[in-house]
Residue frames as qw, qx, qy, qz and C-alpha x, y, z in Angstrom:
[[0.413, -0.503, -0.386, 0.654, -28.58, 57.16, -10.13],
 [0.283, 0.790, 0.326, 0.435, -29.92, 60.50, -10.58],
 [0.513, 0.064, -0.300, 0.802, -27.99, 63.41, -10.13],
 [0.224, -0.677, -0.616, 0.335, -29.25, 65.12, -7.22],
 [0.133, -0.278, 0.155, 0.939, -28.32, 68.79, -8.72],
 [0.437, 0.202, -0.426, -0.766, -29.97, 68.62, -12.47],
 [0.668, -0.079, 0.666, -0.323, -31.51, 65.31, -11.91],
 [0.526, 0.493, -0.582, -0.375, -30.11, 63.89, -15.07],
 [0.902, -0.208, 0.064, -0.372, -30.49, 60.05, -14.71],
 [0.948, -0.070, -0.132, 0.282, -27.12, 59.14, -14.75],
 [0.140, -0.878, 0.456, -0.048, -23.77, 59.59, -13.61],
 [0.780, 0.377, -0.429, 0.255, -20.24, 58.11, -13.59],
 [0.768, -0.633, -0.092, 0.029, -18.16, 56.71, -10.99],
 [0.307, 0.782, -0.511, 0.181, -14.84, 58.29, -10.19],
 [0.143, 0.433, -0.809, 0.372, -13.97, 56.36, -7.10],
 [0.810, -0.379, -0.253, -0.369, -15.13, 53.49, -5.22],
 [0.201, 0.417, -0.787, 0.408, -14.20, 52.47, -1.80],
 [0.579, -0.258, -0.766, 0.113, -14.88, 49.87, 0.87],
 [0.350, -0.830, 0.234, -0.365, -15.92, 51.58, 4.68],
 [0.017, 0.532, -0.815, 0.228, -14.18, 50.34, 7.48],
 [0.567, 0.025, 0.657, -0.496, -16.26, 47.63, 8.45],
 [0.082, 0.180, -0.754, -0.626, -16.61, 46.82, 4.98],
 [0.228, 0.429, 0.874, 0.000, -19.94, 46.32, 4.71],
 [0.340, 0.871, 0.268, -0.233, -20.98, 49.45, 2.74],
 [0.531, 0.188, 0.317, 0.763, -19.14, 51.24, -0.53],
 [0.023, -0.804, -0.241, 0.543, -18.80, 54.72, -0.88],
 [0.585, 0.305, 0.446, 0.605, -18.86, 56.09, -4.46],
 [0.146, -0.443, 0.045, 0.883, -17.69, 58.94, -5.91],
 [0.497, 0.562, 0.613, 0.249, -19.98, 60.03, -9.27],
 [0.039, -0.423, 0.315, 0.849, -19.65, 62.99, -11.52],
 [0.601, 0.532, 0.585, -0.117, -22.88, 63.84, -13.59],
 [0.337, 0.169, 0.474, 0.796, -22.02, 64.21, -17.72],
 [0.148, 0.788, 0.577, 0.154, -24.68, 66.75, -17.53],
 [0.367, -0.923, 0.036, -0.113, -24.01, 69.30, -14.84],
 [0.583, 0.492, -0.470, 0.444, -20.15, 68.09, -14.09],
 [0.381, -0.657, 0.371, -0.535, -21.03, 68.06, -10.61],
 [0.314, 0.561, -0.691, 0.330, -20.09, 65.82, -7.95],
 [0.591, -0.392, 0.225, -0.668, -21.24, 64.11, -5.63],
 [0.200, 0.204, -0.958, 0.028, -21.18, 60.57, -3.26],
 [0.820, -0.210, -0.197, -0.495, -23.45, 57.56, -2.36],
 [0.106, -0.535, 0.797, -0.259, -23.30, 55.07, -0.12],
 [0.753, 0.070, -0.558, -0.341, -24.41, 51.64, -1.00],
 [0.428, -0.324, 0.713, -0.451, -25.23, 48.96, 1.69],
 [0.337, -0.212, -0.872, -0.284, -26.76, 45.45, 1.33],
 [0.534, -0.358, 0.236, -0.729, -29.97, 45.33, 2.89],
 [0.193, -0.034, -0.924, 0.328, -30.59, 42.71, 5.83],
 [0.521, -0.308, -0.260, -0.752, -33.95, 42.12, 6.94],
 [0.132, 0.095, 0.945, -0.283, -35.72, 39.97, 9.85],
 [0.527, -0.233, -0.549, -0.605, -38.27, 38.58, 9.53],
 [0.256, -0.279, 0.695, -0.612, -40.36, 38.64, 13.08],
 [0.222, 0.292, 0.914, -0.174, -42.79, 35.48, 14.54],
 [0.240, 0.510, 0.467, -0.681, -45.07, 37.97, 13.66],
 [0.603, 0.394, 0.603, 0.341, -44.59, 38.19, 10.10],
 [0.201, 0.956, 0.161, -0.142, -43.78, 41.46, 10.15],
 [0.711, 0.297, 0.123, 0.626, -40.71, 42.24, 8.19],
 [0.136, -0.986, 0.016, 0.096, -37.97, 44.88, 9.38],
 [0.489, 0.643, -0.532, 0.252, -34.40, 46.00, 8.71],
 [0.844, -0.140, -0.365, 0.367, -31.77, 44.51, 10.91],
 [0.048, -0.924, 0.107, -0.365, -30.59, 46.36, 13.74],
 [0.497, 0.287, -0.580, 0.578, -26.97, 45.99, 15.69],
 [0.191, -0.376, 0.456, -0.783, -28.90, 47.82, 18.98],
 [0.829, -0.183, -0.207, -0.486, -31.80, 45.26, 19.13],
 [0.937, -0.071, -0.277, 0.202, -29.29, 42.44, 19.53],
 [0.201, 0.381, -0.494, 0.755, -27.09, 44.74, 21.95],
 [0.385, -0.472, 0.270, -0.746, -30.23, 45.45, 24.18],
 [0.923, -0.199, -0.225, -0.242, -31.75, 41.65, 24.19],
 [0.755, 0.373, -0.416, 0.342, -28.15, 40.82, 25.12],
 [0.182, 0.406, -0.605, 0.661, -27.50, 43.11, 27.68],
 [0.756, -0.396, 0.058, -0.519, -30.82, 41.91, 30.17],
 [0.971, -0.013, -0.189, 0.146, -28.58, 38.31, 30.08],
 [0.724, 0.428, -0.293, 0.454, -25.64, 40.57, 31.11],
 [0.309, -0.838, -0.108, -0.436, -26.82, 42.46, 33.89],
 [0.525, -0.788, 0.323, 0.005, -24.07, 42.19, 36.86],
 [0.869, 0.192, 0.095, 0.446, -21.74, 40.49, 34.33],
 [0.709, -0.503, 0.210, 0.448, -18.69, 41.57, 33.87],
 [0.540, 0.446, 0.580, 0.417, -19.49, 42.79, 30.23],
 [0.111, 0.592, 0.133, -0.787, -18.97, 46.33, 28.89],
 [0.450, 0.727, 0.052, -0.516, -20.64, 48.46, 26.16],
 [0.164, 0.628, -0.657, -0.385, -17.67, 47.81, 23.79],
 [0.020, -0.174, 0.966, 0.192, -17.78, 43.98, 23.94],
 [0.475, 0.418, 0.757, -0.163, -21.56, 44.17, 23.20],
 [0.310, 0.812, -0.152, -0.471, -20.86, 46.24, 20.21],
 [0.062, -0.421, 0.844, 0.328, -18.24, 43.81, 19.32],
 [0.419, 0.256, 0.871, -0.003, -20.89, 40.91, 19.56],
 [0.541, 0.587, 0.571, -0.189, -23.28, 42.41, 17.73],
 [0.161, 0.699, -0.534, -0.448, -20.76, 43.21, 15.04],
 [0.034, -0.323, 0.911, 0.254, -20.40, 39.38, 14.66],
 [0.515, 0.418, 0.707, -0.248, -23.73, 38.24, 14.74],
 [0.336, 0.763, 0.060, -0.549, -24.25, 40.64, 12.09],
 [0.239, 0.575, -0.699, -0.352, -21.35, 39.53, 9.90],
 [0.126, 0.059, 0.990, 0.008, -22.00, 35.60, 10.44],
 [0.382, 0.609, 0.480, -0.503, -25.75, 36.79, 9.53],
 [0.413, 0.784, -0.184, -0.425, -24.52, 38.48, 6.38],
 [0.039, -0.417, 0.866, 0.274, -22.11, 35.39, 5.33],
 [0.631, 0.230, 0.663, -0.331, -25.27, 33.34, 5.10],
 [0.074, -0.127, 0.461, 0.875, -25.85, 35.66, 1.83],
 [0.035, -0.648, -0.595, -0.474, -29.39, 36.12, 2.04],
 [0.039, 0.320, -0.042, 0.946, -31.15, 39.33, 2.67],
 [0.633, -0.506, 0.156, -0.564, -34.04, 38.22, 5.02],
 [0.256, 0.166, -0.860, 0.410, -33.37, 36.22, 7.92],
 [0.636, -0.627, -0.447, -0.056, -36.25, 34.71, 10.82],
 [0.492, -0.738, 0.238, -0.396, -35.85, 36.27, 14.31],
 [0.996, -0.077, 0.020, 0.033, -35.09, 33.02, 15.05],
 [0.753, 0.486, -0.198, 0.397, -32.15, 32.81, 13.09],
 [0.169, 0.676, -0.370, 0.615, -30.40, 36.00, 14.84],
 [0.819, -0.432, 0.192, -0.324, -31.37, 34.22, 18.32],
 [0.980, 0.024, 0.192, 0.053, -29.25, 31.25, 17.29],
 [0.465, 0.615, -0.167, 0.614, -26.19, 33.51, 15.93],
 [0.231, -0.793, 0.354, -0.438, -26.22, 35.64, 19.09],
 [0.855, -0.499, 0.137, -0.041, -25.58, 32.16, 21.41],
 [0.871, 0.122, -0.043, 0.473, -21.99, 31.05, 20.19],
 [0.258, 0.493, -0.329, 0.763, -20.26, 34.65, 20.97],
 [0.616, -0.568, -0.087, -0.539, -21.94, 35.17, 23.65],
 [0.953, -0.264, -0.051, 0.137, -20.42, 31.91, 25.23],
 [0.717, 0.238, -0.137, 0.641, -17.58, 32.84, 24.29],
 [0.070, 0.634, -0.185, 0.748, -18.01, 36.47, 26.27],
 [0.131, -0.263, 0.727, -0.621, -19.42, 35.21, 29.38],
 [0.359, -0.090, -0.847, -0.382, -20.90, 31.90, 29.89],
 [0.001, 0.340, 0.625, -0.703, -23.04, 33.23, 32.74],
 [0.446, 0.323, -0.129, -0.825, -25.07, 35.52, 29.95],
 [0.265, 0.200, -0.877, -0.349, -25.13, 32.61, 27.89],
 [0.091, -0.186, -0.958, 0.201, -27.07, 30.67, 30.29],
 [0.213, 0.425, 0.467, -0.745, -29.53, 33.55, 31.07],
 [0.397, 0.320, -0.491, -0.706, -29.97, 33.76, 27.04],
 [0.111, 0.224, -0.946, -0.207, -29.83, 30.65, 26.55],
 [0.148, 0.143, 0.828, -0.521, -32.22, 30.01, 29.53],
 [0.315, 0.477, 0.134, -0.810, -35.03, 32.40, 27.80],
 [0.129, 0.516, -0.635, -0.560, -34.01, 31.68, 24.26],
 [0.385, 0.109, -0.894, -0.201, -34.08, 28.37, 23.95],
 [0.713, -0.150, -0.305, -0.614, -36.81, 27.60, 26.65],
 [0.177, 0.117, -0.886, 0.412, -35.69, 25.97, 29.68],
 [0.683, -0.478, -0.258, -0.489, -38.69, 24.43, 31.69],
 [0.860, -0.501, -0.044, 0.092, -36.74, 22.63, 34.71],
 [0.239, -0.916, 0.305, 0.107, -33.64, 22.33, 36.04],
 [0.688, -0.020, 0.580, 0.435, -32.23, 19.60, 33.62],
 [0.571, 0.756, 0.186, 0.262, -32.33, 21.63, 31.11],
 [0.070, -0.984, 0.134, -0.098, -30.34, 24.03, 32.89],
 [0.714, -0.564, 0.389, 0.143, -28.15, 21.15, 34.01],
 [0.823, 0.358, 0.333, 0.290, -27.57, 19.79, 30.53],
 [0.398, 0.866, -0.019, 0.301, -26.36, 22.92, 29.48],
 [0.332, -0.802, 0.496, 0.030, -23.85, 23.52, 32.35],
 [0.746, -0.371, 0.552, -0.010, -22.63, 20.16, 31.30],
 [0.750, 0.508, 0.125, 0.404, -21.85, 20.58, 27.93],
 [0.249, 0.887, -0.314, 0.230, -20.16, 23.89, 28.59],
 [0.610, -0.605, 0.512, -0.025, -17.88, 22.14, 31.45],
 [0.860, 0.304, 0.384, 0.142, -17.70, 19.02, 28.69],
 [0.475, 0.856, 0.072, 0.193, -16.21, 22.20, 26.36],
 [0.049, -0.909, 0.357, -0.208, -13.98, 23.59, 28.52],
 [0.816, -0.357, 0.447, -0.080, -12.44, 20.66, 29.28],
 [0.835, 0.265, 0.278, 0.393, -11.45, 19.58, 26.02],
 [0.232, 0.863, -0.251, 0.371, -10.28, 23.17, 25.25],
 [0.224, -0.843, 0.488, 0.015, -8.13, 23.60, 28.29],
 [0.806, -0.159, 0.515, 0.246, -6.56, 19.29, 27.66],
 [0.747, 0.462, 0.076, 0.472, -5.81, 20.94, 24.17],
 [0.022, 0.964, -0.142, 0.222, -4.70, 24.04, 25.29],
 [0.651, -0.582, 0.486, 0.036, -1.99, 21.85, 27.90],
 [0.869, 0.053, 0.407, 0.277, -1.06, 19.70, 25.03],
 [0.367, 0.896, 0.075, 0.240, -0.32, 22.69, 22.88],
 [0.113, -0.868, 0.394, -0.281, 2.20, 24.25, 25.63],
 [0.798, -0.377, 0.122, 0.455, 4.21, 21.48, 27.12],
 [0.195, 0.858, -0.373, -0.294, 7.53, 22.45, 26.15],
 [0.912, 0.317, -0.247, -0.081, 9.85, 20.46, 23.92],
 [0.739, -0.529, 0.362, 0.209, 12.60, 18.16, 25.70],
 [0.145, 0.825, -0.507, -0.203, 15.86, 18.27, 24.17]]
């Protein structure tokens, strides 16, 4: 790391911390040349890789905007597509590689999503994944009904209360 003063080619770290979101470190360095100061901020890079073969960083607004056309009279605000596309991002980055297909982040965005409103879901889904008729559309209502079904029979067995 050169120091951006004398541009001696190295420096020493005094402090290193995590951000909040922990996906970048902020370090503190101090060049033995010049004794000056100064911080960096270190990030993994994330890449997609598009159909096209063209190869870009990864952006949190891309997969907010593609997201919010599937949300349009939902019920869905700004915040909880900020949230999603926090998790795509992080289930993206747990993979541990540094380029990803288009594809890939398509197939991350559908499981929150459902889980924020399974009305978007379908409209994604619908696009996404290529619906051509209305069985496709049906199949899909019918697993998520198929889901919610076993969730709420656990969700009832969970709460009875206990008989003395």
């Amino acid at each position: 790391m050169f120091c951006p003063f004398c541009r001696h080619p190295d420096s020493r770290v005094i402090d290193s911390r995590t951000s909040d979101d922990g996906l970048s470190i902020r370090r503190r360095r101090q060049c033995p040349e010049c004794g000056r100061r100064f911080s960096t901020t270190e990030t993994a890079s994330l890449n997609v890789i598009k159909r096209s073969g063209v190869v870009e960083p990864f952006s949190r607004e891309k997969v907010v905007s593609g997201v919010r056309k599937a949300c349009q009279g939902r019920p869905v605000t700004d915040s909880d597509l900020a949230i999603l596309a926090q998790k795509v991002e992080e289930s993206i980055r747990q993979t541990g590689t540094s380029q990803i297909d288009a594809n890939e982040i398509g197939l991350a965005i559908l499981t929150p999503l459902r889980e924020l409103d399974e009305v978007a879901y379908l409209r994604f889904a619908s696009v996404y994944q290529g619906f051509d008729s209305l069985e496709d559309f049906e199949d899909a209502i019918t697993i998520l009904r198929d889901e919610r079904e076993t969730s709420d029979a656990a969700t009832e067995v969970t709460e009875e209360p206990a008989q003395a």
